[in-house]
N, C-alpha and C positions, 0 to 999 in steps of 0.2 A: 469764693469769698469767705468758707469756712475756715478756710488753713490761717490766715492772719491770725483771727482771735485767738487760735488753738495756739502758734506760734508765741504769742503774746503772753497767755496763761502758760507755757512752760517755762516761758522766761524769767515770770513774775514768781514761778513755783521756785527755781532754781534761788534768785535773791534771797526770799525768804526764810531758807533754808540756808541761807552763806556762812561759814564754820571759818573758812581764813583768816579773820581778824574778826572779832567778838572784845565787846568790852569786859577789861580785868585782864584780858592777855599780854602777854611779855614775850615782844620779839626779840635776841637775842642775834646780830651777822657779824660778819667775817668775809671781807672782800680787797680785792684788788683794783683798782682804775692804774688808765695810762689818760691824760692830758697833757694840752699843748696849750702855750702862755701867750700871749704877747706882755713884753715888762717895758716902767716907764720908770727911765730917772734921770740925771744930769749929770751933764759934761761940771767936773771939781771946778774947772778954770773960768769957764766962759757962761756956767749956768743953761747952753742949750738943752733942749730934750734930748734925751737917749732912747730909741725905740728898740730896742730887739724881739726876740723870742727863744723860748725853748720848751723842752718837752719833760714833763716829770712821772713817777711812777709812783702809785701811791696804794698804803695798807691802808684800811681802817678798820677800826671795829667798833659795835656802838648796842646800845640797848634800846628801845622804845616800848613805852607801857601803856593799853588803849583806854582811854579815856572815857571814850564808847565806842559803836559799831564804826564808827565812821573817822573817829578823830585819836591820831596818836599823839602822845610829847615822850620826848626821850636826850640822849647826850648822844656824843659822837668824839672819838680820838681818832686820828689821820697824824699817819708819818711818809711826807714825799721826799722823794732825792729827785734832783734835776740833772740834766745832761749840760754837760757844759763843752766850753772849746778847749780846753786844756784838761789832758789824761791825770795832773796831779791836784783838779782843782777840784773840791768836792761843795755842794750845795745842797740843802735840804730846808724843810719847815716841819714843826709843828702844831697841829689845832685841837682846838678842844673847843667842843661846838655843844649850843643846844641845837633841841630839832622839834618840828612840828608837822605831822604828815595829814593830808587828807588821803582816806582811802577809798575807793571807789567802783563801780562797777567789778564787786566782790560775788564770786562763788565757793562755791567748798574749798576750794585745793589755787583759788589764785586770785587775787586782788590788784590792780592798778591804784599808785596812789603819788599826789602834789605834795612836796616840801619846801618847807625852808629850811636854811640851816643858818647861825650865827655864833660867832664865839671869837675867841683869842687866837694869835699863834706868834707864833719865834721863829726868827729864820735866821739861818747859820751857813758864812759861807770863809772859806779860805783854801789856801792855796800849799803846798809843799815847796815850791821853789820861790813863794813870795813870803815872810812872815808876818805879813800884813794880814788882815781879816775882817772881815763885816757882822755884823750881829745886832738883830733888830726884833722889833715887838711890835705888834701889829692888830689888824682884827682880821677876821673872816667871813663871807657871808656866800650863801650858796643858794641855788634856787636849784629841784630835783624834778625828776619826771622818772618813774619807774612802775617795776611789777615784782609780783611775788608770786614764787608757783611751787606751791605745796606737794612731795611727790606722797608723802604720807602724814597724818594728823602732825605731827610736830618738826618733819624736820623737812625743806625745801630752801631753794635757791632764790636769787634775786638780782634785778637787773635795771639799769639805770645810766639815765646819763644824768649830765647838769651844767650848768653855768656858774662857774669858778672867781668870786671875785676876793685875792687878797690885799691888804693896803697896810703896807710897815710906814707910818710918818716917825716915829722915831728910831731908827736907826744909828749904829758909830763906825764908823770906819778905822780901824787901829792902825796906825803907820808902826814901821818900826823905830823904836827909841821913843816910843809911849805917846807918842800924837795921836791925840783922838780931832773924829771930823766928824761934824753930822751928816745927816745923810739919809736920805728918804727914796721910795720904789714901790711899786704898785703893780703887781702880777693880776691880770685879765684872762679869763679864756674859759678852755669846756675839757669834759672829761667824762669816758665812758667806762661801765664796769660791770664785775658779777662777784658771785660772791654766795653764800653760804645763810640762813637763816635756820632758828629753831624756835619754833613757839611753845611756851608754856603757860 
């Protein structure tokens, strides 16, 4: 019945002592996600839904500065391209996000921590053999769950997934010979990644 407590007290030694996120610190990443969408929007003619999906790849980078032990806010840039069904068609977004993390069940060299993320983004899509094109302005909002794992005082890796929601209500469709359409689409889905951290 001894070993619990003793368990207990190394545990509580090890918190106490947590160096991975300390308040005044500035994390600094660099990572890669792959996610997959499901997108909503409508038939031009008849106004039905449109449901598809697709798969996107995405950079970010982003800062965050601790607030205290526990609690970060920071920014975030993300540039994704999406796969499409056509080899000359190319699609992409991008966001620029705030962020707000709680970190958690922190020791020296790795911390688990809950986000949000919310911000703007633009998305851009056209075609090579069509000279029509879509372009729209949007928001973003992300919900995170991840780690951080320190291999030395300042520099370690990071990893994460999340729940991906973006929403373009205004959007234009450009016909050729200058027709513009409005035009709205709502990308849903999740996305996992890693990626690079340096704290100072």
């Amino acid at each position: 019945m001894r070993i619990l407590p003793l368990i207990l007290l190394c545990f509580l030694s090890v918190m106490s002592s947590a160096q991975s996120f300390l308040k005044k610190n500035i994390l600094f990443d660099f990572g890669i996600d792959v996610g997959t969408y499901q997108t909503l929007g409508k038939e031009l003619q008849t106004g039905a839904k449109i449901k598809d999906g697709t798969v996107g790849s995405i950079l970010h980078t982003g800062a965050e500065y601790a607030i205290s032990d526990y609690l970060g806010a920071g920014i975030q840039l993300r540039s994704n391209k999406y796969s499409t069904d056509n080899d000359t068609a190319t699609a992409s977004n991008s966001d620029f996000s705030l962020l707000g993390n709680i970190h958690f069940l922190r020791t020296q060299y790795f911390n688990l921590y809950f986000g949000l993320k919310f911000g703007l983004s633009r998305f851009e899509y056209s075609n090579l053999n069509n000279p029509g094109s879509f372009s729209a302005n949007g928001s973003h909002f992300q919900i995170d769950l991840g780690a951080n794992l320190f291999i030395s005082k300042y520099f370690g890796f990071t990893l994460h997934t999340a729940y991906n929601n973006l929403h373009y209500g205004k959007g234009t469709i450009l016909r050729p010979g200058g027709e513009t359409i409005p035009y709205r689409i709502h990308f849903n889905g999740a996305n996992i990644g890693i990626g690079m951290v340096v704290k100072i």
